[in-house]
C-alpha positions as CSV (number, residue, x, y, z in Angstrom):
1,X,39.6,-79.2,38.0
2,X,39.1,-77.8,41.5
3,X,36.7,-77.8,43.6
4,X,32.7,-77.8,43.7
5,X,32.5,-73.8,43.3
6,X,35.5,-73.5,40.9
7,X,32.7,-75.9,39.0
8,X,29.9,-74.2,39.7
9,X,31.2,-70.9,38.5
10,X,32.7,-72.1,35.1
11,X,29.1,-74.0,34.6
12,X,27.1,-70.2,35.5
13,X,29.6,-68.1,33.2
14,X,29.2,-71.1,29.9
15,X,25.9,-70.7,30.5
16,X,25.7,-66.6,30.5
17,X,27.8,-66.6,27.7
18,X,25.5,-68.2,25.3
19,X,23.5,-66.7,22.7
20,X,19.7,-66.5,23.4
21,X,18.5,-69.9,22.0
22,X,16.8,-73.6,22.4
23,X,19.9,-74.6,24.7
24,X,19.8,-71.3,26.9
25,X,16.1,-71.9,27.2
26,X,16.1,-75.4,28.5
27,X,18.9,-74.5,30.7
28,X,16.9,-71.9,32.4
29,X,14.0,-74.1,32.5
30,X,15.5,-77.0,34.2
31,X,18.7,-75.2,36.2
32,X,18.7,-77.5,39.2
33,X,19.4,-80.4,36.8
34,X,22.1,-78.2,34.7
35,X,24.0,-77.3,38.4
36,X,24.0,-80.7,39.3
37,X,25.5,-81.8,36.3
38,X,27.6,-79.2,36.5
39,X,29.5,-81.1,39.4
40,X,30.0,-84.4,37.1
41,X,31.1,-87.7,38.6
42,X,32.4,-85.7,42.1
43,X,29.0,-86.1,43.6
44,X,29.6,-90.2,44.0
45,X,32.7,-89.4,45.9
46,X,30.3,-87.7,48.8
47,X,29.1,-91.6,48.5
48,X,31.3,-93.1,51.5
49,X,30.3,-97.0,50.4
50,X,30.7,-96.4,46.5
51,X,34.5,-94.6,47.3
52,X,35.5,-97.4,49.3
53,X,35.6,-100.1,46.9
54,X,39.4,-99.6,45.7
55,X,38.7,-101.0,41.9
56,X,36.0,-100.2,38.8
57,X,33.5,-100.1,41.8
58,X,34.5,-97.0,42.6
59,X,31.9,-95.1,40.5
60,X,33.4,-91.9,40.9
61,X,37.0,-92.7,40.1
62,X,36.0,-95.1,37.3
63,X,34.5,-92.3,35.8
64,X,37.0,-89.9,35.7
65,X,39.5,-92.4,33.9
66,X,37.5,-94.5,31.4
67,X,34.7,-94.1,28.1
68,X,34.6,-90.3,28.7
69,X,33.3,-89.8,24.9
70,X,30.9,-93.5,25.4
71,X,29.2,-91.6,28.2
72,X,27.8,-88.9,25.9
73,X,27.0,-90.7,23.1
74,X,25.1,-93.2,25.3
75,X,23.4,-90.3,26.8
76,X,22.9,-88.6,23.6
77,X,21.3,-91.9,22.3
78,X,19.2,-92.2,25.1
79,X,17.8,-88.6,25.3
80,X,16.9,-89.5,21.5
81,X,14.6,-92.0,22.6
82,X,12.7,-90.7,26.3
83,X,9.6,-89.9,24.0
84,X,8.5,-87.1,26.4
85,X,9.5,-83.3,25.8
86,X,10.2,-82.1,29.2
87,X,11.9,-85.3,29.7
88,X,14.1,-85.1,27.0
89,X,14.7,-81.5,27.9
90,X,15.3,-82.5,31.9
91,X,18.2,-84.5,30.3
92,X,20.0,-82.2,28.2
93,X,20.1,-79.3,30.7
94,X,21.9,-81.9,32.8
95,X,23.9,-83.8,30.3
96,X,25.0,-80.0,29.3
97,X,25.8,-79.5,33.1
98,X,28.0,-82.7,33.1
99,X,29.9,-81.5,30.0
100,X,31.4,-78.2,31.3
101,X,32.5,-80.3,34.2
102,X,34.3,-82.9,31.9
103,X,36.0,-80.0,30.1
104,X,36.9,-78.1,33.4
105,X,38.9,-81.1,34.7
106,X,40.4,-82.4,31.6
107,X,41.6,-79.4,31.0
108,X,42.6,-78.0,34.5
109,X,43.1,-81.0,36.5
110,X,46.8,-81.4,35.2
111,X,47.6,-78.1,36.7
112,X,46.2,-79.4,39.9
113,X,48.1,-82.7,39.7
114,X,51.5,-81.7,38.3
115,X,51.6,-78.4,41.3
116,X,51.0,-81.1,43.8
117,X,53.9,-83.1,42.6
118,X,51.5,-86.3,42.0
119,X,52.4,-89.6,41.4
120,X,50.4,-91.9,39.7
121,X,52.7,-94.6,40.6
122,X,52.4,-94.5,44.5
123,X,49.8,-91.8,45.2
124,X,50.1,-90.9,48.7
125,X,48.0,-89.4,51.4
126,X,50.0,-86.6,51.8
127,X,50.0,-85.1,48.0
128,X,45.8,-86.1,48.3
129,X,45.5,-83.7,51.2
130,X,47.4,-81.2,48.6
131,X,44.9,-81.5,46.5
132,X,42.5,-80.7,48.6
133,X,43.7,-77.8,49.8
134,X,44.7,-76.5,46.2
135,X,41.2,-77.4,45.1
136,X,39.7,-75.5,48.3
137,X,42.1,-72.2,47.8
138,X,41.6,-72.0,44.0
139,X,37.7,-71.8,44.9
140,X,37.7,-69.3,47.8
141,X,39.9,-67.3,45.1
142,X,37.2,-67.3,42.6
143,X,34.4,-67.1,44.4
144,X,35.7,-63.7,45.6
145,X,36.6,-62.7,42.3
146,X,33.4,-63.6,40.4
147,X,30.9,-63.6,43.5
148,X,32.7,-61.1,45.7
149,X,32.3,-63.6,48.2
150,X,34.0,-65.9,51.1
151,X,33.1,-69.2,51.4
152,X,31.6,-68.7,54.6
153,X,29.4,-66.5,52.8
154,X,28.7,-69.1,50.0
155,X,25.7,-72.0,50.2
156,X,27.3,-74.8,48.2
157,X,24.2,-77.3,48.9
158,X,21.4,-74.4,47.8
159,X,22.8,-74.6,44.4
160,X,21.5,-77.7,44.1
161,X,18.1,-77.5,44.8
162,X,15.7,-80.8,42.9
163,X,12.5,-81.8,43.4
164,X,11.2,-84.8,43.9
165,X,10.1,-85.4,40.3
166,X,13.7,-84.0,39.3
167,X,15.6,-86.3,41.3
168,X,13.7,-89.6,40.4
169,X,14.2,-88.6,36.4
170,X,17.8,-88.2,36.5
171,X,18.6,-90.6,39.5
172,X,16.7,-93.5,36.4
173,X,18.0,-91.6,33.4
174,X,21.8,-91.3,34.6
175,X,21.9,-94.9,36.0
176,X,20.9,-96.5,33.0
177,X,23.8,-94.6,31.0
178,X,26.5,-95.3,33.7
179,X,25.3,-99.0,33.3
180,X,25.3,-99.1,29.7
181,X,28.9,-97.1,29.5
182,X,30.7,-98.5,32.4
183,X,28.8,-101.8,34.2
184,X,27.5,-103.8,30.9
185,X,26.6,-107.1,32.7
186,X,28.8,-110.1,31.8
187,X,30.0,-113.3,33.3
188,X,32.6,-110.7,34.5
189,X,30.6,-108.4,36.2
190,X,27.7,-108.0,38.3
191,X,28.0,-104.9,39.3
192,X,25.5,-102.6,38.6
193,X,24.4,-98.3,39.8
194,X,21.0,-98.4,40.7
195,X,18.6,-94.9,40.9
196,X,18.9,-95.5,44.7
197,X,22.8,-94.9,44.7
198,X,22.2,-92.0,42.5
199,X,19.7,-90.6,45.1
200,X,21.9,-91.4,47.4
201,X,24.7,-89.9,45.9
202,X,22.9,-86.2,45.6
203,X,21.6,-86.7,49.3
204,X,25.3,-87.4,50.3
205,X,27.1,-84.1,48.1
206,X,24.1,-81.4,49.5
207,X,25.2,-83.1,53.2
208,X,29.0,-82.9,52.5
209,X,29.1,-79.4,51.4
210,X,27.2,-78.2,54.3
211,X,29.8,-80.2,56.9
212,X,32.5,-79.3,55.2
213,X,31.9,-75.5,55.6
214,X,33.6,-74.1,58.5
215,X,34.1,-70.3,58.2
216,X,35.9,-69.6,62.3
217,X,38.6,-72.3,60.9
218,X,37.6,-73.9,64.4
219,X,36.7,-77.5,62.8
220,X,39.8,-77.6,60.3
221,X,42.3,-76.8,63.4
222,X,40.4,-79.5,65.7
223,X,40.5,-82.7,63.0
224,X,44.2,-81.8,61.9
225,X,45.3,-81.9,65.3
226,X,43.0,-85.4,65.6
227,X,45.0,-86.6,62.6
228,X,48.5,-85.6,63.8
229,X,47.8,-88.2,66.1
230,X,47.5,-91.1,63.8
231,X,48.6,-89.9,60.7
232,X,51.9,-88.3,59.2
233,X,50.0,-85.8,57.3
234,X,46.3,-84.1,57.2
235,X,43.7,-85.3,54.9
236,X,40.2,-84.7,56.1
237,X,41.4,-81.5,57.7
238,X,42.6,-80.6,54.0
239,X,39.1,-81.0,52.7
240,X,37.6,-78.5,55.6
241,X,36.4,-75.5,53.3
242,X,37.8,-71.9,55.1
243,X,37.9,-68.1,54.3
244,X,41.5,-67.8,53.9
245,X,44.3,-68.1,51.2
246,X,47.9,-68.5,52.3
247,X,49.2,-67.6,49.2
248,X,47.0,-66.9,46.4
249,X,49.9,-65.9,44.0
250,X,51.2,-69.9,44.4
251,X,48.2,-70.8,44.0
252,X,47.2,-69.7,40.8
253,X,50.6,-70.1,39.7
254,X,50.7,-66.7,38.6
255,X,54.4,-66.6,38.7
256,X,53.8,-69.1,35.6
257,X,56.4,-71.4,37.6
258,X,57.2,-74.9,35.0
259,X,54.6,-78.0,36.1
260,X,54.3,-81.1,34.5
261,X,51.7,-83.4,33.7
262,X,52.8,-86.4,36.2
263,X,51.2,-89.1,33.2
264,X,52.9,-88.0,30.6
265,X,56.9,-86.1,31.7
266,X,57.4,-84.7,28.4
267,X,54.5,-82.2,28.8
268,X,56.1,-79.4,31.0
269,X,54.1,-75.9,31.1
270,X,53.8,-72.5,32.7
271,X,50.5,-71.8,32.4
272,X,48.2,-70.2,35.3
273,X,45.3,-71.4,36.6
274,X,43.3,-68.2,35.5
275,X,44.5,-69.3,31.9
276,X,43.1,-72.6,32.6
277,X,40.0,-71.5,33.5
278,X,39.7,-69.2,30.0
279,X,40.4,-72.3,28.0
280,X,37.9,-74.3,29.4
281,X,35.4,-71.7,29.1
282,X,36.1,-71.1,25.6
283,X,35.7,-74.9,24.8
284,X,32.4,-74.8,27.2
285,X,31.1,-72.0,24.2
286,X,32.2,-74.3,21.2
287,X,30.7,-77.1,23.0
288,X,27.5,-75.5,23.7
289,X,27.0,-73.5,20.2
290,X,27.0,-76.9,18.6
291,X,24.6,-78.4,21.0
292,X,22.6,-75.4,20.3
293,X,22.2,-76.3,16.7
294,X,21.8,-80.0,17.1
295,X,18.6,-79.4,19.2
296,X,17.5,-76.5,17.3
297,X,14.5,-79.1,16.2
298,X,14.4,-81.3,19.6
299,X,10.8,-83.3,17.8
300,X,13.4,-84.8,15.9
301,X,16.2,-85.1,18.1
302,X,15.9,-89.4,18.0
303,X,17.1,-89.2,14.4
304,X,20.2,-86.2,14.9
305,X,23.3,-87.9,14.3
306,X,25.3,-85.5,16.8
307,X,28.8,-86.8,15.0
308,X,30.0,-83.4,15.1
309,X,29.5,-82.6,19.0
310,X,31.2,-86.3,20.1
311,X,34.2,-85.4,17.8
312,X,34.7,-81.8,19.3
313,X,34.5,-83.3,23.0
314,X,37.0,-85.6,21.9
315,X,37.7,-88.7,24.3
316,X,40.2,-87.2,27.3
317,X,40.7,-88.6,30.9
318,X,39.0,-86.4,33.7
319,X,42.3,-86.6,35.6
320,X,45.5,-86.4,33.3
321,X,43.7,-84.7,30.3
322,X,45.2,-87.4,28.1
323,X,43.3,-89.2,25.4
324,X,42.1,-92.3,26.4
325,X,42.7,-95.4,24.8
């Protein structure tokens, strides 16, 4: 999936198109939590000494590529037993957030990878900068088209606005499920995400967004000129969100021009991005109008067997969109 405002956007319109109801309600309630699950796993990779580690340390990338479907049933099961209503509904607003983001890149991040020409063999710095700047044109794109707006005109970080009480609920709540899912201890591994990375984490994406806004195009000319210097290719410079499209038709791939899925060869399409984008927003609506009935009677929520919500998310890398193993 692209970008943090691609995101954002898919997140506001999955939530505007549901019925009046429980889920709409708590959403409303609690929207600072929705929007920042709305962004997923992407916030640890604002995290500079989580996306150093090059293994299952990296919490971000380990994220995107492993127990996709574990992570909601653990967070399901543990949203069953907080005790405390506003808690519990604190924790689905997010957890809803977090699963239009899931769908968004599962189902649109092949597009992003197979335009690029990425290979998961030997991943390069040159097709990551790509991606960057994919990601970045697809959102100034749609931000103008839904928000009538340039990114210079857009405030990233105020769309992610928690209080303190906020912040220290989901900063304890999402730790504990990326433990249980992903960093079980074992003679194996020590490893574990405490609440403080997790603050940490938020603290770091509100920062990044602001520095990475540069509506003159004055900071994106100045580091790719820095990099040129050291480096065959542009990769921060890439990342440096600006007004302008160079070619939004190539973008989109509105031509429907043949891609394929760089995991998986025999998967060749000529889909758009826009056509993306629909079918993820049409799975955000099945997605949501069974969560809607499973919490329909959240006093009893510990005891909902939500069998019908994990099958229908299904169990799909964040990055190739193929089921996982």
């Amino acid at each position: 999936m692209p970008g943090f405002t691609t995101h954002y956007i898919l997140g506001v319109k999955a939530y505007n198109d549901l019925a009046p109801g429980r889920l709409k309600f708590i959403i409303a309630k609690y929207r600072w939590l929705y929007q920042l699950g709305v962004q997923g796993p992407d916030m640890f990779f604002y995290n500079v000494p989580t996306v150093r580690h090059k293994d299952y340390r990296n919490i971000g990338s380990y994220m995107h590529e492993a127990h996709s479907n574990d992570f909601f049933a653990n967070a399901l099961d543990e949203i069953g037993r907080i005790g405390s209503r506003q808690k519990t509904e604190q924790a689905l607003s997010y957890i809803a957030g977090f699963m239009t983001h899931y769908i968004g890149d599962y189902i649109c991040h092949p597009f992003v990878y197979g335009r690029i020409r990425h290979n998961p063999a030997a991943p390069s710095n040159y097709t990551h900068g790509l991606h960057a700047k994919l990601e970045n044109d697809i959102d100034a794109i749609f931000l103008k088209k839904y928000k009538k707006k340039k990114p210079s005109e857009f405030n990233q970080a105020a769309t992610i606005c928690l209080n303190g009480f906020e912040t220290q609920f989901i900063s304890d709540f999402l730790s504990k499920i990326i433990n249980i899912t992903f960093y079980p201890l074992s003679y194996k591994n020590n490893f574990q995400v405490t609440p403080g990375i997790i603050h940490r984490s938020i603290s770091a994406m509100r920062f990044g967004c602001k520095t990475l806004a540069d509506p003159t195009g004055k900071k994106k000319y100045g580091i790719a000129k820095l990099e040129n210097i050291f480096l065959k290719s542009p990769i921060a410079a890439h990342k440096i969100v600006v007004d302008y499209v160079e070619d939004y038709r190539q973008s989109l791939n509105l031509d429907h021009e043949v891609w394929i899925n760089p995991w998986d060869k025999s998967l060749a399409s000529t889909q758009s991005f826009p056509e993306l984008f629909n079918l993820s927003l049409k799975k955000c609506h099945d997605i949501f109008y069974i969560l809607n009935e499973d919490i329909k009677n959240i006093d009893e929520i510990k005891n909902h067997d939500f069998h019908k919500l994990l099958k229908e998310l299904g169990n799909y890398s964040y990055h190739s969109g193929l089921e996982l193993k």
